[in-house]
C-alpha positions in Angstrom: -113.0 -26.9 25.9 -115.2 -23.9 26.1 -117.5 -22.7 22.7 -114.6 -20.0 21.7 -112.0 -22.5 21.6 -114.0 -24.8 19.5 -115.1 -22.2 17.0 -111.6 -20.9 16.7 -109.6 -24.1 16.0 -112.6 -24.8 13.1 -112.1 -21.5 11.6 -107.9 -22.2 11.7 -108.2 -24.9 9.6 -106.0 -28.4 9.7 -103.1 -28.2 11.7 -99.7 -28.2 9.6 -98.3 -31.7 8.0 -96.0 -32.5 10.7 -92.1 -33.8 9.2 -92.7 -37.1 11.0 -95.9 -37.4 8.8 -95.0 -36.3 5.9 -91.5 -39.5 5.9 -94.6 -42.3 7.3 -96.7 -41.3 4.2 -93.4 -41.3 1.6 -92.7 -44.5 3.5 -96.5 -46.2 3.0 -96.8 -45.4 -0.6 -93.2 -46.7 -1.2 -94.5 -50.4 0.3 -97.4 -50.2 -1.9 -95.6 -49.5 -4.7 -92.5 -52.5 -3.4 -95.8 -54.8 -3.4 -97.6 -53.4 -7.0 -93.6 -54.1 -8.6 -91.6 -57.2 -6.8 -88.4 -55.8 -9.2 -88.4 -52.7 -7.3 -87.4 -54.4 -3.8 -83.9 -54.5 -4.9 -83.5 -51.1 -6.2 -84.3 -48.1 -4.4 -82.9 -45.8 -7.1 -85.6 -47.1 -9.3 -88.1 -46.5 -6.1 -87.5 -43.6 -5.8 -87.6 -42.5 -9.5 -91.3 -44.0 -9.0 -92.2 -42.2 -6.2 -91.1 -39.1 -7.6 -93.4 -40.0 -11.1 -96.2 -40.1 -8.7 -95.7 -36.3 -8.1 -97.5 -37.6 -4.5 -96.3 -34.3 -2.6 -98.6 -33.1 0.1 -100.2 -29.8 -0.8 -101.2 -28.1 2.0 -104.0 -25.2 2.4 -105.7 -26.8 -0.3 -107.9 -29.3 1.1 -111.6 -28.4 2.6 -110.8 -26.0 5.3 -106.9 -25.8 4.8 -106.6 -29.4 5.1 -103.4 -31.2 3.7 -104.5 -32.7 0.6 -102.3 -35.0 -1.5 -102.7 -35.3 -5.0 -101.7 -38.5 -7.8 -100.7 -37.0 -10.9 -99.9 -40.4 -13.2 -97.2 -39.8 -15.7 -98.3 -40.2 -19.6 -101.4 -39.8 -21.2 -104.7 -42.5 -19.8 -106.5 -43.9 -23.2 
């Protein structure tokens, strides 16, 4: 790789989330969360509905440099 290739892939930024990423990251948190709450093992409707409270949904372009960066936004107010 030559100095003009490496000075263009900086300035472009992170590549795209790929889709296979995106499904092993849904899949991580979900076994953290299946670890954090046993009762959730058995019920993946409830899984998901605890997933989707998360509001864990990559958001790309808005890391440093157009980097993929996923954001935790807990439900309820934090006393």
């Amino acid at each position: 790789m030559n100095i003009f290739e490496f000075i263009k892939n900086r300035l472009q930024g992170e590549e795209p989330l790929r889709p296979l990423e995106r499904v092993l990251a849904k899949r991580w948190v979900k076994e953290r969360l299946k670890r954090m709450y046993p009762e959730l093992r058995q019920d993946p409707r409830a899984l998901e509905v605890m997933y989707q409270s998360l509001s864990l949904e990559p958001r790309e372009g808005c890391g440093e440099g157009g980097a993929v960066l996923f954001e935790i936004v807990l439900p309820g107010k934090i006393e």
